[in-house]
MOPAC internal coordinates of N, CA, C and O (Angstrom, degrees):
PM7 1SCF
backbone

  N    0.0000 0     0.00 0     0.00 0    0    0    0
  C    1.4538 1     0.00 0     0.00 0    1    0    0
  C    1.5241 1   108.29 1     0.00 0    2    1    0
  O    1.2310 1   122.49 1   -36.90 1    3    2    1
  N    1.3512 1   112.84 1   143.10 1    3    2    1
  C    1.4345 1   124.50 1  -162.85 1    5    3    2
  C    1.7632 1   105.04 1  -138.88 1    6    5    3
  O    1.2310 1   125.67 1   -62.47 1    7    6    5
  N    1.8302 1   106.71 1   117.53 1    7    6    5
  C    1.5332 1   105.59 1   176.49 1    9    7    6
  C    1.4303 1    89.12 1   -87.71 1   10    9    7
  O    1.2310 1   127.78 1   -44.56 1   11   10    9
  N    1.4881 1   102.62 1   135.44 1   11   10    9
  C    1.7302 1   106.95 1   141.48 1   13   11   10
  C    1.3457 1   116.93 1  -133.16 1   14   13   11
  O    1.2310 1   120.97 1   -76.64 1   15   14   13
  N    1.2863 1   115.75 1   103.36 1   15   14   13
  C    1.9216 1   130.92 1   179.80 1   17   15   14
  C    1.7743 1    88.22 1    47.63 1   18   17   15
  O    1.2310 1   107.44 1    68.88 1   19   18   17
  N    1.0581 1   141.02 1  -111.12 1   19   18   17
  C    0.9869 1   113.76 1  -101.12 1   21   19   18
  C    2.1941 1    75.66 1  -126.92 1   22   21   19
  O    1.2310 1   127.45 1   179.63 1   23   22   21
  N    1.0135 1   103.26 1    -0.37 1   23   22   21
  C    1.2591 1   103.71 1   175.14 1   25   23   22
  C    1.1297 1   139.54 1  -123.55 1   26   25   23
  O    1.2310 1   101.46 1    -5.30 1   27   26   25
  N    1.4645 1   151.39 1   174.70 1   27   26   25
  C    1.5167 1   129.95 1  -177.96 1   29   27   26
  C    1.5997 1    91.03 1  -145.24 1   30   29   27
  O    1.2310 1   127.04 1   -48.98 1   31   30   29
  N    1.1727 1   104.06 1   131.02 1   31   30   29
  C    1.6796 1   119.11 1  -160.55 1   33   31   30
  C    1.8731 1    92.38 1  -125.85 1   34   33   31
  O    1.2310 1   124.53 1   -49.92 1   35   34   33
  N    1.6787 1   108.91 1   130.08 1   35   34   33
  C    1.4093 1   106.26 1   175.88 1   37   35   34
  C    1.3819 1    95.76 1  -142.68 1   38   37   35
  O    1.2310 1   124.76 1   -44.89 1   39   38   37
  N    1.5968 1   108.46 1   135.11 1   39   38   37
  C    1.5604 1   117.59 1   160.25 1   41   39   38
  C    1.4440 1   119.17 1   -54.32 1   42   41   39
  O    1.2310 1   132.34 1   -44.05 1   43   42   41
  N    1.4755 1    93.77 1   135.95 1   43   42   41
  C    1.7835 1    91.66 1  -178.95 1   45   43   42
  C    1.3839 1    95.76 1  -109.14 1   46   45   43
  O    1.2310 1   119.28 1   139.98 1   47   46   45
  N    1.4214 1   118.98 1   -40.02 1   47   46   45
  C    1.6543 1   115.05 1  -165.46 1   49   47   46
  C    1.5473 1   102.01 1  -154.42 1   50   49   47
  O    1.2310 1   119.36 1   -24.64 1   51   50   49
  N    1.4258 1   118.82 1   155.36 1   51   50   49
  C    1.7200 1   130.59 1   151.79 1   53   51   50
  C    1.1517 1   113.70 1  -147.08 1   54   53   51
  O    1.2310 1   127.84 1   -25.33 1   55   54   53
  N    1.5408 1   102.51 1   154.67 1   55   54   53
  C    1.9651 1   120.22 1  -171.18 1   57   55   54
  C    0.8677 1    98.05 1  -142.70 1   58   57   55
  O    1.2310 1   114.20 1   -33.03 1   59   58   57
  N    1.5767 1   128.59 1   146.97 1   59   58   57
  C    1.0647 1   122.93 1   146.99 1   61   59   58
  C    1.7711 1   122.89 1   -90.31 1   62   61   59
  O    1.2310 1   123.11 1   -52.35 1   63   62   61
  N    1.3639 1   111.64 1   127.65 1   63   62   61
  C    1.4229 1   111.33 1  -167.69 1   65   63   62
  C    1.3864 1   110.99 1   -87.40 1   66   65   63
  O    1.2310 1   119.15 1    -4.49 1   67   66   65
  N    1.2088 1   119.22 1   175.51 1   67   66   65
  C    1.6320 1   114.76 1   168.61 1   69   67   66
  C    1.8111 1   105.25 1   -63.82 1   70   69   67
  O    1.2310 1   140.11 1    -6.81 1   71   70   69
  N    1.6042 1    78.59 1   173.19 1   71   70   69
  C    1.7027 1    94.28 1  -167.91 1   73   71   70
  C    1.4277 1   147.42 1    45.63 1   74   73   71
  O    1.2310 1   145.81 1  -140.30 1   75   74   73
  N    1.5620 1    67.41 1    39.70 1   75   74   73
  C    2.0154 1    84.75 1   179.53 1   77   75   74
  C    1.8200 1   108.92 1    73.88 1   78   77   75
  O    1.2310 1   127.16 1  -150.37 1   79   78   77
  N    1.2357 1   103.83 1    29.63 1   79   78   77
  C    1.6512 1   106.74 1   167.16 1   81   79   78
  C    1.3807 1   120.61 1  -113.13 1   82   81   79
  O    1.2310 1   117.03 1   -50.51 1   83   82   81
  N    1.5009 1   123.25 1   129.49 1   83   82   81
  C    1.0323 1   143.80 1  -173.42 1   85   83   82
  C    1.8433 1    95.48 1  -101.48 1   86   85   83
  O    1.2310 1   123.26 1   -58.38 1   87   86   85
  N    1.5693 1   111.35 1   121.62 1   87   86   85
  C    1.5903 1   119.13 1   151.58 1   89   87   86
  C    1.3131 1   132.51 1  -106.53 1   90   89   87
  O    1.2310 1   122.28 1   -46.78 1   91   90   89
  N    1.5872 1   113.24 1   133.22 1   91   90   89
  C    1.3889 1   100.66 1   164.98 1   93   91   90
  C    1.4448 1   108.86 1  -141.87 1   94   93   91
  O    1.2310 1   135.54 1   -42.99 1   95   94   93
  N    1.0663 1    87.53 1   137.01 1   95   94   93
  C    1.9647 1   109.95 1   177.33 1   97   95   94
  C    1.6318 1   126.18 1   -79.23 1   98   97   95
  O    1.2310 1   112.79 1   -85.50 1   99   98   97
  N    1.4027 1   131.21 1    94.50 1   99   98   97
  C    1.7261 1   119.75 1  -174.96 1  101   99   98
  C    1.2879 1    99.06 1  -131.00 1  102  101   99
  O    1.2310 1   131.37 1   -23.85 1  103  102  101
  N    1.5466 1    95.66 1   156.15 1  103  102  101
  C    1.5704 1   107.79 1   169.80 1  105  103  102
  C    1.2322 1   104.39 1  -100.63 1  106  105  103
  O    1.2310 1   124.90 1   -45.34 1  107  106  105
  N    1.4270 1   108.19 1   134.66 1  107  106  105
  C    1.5638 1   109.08 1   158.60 1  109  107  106
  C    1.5381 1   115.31 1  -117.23 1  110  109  107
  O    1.2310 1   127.95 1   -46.87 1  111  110  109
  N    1.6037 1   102.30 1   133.13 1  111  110  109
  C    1.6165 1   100.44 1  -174.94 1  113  111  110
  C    1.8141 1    98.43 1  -131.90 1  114  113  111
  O    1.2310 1   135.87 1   -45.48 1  115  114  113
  N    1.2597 1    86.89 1   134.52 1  115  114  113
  C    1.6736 1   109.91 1  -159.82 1  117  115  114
  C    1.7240 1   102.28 1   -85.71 1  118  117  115
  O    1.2310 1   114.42 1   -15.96 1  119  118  117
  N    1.2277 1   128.17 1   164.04 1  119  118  117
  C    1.3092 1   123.46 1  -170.19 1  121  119  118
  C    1.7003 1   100.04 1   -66.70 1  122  121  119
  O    1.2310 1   125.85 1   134.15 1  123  122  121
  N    1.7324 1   106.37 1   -45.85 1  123  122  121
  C    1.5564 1   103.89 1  -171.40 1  125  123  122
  C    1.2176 1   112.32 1   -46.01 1  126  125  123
  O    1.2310 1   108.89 1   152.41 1  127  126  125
  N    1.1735 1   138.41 1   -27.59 1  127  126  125
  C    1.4390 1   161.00 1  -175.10 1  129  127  126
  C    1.1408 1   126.39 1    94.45 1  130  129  127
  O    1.2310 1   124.28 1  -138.57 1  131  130  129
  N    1.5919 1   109.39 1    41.43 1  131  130  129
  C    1.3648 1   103.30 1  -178.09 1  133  131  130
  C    1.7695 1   102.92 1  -106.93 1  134  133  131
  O    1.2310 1   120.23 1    -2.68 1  135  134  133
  N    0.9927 1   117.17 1   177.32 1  135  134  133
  C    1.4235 1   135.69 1  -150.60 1  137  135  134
  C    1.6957 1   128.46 1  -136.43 1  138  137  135
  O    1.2310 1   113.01 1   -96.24 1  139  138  137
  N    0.8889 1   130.82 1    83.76 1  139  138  137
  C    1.4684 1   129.49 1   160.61 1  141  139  138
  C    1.1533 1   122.32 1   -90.24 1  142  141  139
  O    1.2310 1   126.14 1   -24.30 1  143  142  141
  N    1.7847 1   105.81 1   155.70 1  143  142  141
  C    1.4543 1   113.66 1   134.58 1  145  143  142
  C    1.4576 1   135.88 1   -72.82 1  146  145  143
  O    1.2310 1   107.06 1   -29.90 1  147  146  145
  N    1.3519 1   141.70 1   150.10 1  147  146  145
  C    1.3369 1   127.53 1   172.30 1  149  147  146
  C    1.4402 1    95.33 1  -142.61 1  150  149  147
  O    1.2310 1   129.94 1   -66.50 1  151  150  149
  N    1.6599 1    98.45 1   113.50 1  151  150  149
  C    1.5860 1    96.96 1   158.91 1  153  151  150
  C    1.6034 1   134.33 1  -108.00 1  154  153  151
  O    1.2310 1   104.98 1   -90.64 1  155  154  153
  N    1.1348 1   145.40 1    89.36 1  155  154  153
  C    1.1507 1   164.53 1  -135.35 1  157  155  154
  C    1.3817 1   101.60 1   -97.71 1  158  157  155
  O    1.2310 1   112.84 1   -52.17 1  159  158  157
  N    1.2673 1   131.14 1   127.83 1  159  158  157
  C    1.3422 1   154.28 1  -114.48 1  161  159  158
  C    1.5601 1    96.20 1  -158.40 1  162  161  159
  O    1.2310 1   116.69 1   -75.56 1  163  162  161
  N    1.3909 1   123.90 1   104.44 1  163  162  161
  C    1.8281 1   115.21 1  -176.60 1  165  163  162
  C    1.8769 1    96.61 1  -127.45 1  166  165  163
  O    1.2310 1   124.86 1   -65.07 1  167  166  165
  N    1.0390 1   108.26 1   114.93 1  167  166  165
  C    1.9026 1   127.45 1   158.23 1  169  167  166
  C    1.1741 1    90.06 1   -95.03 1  170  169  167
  O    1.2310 1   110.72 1   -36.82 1  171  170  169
  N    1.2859 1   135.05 1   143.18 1  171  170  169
  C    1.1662 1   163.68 1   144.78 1  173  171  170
  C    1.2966 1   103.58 1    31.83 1  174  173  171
  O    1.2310 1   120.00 1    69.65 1  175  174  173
  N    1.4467 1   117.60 1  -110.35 1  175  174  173
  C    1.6545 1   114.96 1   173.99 1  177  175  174
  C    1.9779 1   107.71 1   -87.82 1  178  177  175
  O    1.2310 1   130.14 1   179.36 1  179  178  177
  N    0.9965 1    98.06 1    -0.64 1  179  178  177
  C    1.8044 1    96.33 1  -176.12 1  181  179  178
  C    1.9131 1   103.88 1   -81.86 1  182  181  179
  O    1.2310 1   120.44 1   -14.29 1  183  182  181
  N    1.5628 1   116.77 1   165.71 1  183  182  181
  C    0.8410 1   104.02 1   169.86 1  185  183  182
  C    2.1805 1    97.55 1  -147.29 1  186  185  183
  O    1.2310 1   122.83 1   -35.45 1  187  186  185
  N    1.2003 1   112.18 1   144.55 1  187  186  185
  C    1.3109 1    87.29 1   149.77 1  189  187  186
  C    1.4670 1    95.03 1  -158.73 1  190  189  187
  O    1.2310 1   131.93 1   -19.72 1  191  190  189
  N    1.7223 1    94.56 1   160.28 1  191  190  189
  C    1.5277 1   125.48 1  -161.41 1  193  191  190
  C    0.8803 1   126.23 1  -101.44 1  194  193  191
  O    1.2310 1   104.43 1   -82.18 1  195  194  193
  N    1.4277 1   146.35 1    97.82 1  195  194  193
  C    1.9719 1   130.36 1   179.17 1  197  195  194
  C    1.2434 1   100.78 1   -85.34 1  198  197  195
  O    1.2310 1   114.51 1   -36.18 1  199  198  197
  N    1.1253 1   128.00 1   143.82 1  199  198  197
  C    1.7257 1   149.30 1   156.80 1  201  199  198
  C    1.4416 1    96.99 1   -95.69 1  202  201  199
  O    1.2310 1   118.38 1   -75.74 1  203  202  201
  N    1.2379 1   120.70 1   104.26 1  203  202  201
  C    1.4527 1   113.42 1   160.68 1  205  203  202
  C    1.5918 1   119.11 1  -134.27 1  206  205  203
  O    1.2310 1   120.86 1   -45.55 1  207  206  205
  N    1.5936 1   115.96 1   134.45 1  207  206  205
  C    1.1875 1   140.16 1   170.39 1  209  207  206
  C    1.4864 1    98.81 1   -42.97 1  210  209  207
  O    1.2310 1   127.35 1   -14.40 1  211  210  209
  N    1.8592 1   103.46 1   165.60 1  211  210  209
  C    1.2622 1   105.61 1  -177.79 1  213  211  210
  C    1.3888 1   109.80 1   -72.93 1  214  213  211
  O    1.2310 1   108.96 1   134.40 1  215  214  213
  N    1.3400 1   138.27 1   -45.60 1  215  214  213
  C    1.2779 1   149.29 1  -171.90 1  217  215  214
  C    1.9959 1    98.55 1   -58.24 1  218  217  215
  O    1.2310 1   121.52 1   118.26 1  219  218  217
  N    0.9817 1   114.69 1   -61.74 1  219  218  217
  C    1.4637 1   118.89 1   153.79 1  221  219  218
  C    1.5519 1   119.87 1    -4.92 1  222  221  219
  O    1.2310 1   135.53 1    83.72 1  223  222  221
  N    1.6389 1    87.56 1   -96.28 1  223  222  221
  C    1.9790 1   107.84 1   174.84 1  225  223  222
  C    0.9355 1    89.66 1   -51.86 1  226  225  223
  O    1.2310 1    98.43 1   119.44 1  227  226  225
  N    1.3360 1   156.25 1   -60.56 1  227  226  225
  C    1.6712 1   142.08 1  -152.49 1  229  227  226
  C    1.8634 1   102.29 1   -36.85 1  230  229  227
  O    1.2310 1   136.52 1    95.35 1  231  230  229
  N    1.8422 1    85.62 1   -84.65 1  231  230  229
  C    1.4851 1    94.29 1   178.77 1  233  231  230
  C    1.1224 1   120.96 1   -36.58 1  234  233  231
  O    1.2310 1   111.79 1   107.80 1  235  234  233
  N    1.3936 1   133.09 1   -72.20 1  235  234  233
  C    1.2919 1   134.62 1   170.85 1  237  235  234
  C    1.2637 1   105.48 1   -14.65 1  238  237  235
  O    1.2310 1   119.32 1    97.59 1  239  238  237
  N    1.4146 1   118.90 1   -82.41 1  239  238  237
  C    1.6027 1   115.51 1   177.65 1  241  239  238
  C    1.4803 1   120.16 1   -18.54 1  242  241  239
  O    1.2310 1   126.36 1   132.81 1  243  242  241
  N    1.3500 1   105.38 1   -47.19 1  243  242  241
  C    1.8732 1   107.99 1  -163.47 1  245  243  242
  C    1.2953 1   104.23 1   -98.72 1  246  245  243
  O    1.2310 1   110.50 1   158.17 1  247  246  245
  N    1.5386 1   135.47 1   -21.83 1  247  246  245
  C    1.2017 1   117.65 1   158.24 1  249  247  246
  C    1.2965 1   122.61 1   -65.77 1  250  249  247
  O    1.2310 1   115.82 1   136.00 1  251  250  249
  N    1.1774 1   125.55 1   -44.00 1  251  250  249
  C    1.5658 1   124.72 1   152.87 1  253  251  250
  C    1.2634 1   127.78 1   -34.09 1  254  253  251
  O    1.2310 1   114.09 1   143.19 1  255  254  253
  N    1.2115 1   128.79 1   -36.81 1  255  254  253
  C    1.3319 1   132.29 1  -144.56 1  257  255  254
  C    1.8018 1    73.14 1  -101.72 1  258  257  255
  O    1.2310 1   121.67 1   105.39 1  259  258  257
  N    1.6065 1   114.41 1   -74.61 1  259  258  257
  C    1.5842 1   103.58 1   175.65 1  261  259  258
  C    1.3526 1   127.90 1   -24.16 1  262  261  259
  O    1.2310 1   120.53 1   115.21 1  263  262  261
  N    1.1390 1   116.59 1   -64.79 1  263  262  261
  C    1.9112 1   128.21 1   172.71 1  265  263  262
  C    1.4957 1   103.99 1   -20.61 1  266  265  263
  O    1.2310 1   128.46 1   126.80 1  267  266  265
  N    1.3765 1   101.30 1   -53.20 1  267  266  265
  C    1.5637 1    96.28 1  -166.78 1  269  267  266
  C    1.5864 1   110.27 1  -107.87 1  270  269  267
  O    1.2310 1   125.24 1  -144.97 1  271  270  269
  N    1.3313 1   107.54 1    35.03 1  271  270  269
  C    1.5002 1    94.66 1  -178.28 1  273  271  270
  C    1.7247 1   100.18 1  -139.42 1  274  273  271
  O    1.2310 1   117.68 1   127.62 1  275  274  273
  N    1.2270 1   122.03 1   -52.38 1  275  274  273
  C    1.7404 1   119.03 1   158.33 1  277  275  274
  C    1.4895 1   107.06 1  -131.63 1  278  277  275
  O    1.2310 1   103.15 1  -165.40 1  279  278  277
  N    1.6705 1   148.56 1    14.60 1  279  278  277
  C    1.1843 1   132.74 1   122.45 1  281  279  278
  C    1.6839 1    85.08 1   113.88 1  282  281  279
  O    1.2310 1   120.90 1   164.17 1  283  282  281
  N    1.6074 1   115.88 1   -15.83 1  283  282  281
  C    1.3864 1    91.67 1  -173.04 1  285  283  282
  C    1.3441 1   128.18 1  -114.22 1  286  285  283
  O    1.2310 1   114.32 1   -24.66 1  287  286  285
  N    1.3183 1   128.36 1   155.34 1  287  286  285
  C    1.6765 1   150.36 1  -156.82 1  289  287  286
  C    1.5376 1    89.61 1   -49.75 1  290  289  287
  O    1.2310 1   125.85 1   -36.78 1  291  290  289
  N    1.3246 1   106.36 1   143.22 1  291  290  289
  C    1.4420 1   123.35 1   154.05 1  293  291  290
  C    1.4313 1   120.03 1   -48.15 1  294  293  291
  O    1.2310 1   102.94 1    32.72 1  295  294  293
  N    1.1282 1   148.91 1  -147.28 1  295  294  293
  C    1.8277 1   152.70 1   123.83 1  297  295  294
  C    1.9558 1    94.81 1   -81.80 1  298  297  295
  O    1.2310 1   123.18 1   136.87 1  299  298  297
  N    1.6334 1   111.51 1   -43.13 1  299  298  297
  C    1.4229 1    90.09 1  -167.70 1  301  299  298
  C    1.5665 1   123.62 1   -89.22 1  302  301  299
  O    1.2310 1   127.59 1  -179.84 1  303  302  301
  N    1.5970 1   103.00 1     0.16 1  303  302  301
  C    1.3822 1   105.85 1   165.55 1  305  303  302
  C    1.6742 1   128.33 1   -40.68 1  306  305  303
  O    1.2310 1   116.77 1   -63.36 1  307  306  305
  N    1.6408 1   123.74 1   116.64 1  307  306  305
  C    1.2713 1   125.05 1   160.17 1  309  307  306
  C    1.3544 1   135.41 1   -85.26 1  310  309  307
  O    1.2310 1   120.10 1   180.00 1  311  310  309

């Protein structure tokens, strides 16, 4: 667990994925009390970050989970 000013950020999980990708999964919950996921995405020296709400990570979750299980669109997919 990690304070920064006004927030406290804790690892939940890391993998390393194919192609030279490193994951890691944390929550950060802010004093106001609000709450994310952040999953942070590392290629070599690159990095990039999603901040996502719960309604967010939800989907994410289930489009993923679809992709790899019968490939097809939700109804609320855009």
């Amino acid at each position: 667990m990690e304070e920064t000013g006004d927030a406290e950020v804790v690892d939940i999980g890391r993998t390393d994925a194919p192609w030279g990708k490193h994951l890691l999964v944390q929550t950060i919950r802010y004093r106001s009390g609000m709450q994310i996921a952040r999953l942070r995405i590392r290629e070599g020296h690159r990095f990039t970050v999603l901040d996502l709400d719960e309604a967010t990570a939800r989907w994410l979750t289930d489009a993923l989970g679809r992709a790899l299980s019968d490939g097809q669109p939700s109804q609320a997919a855009t």
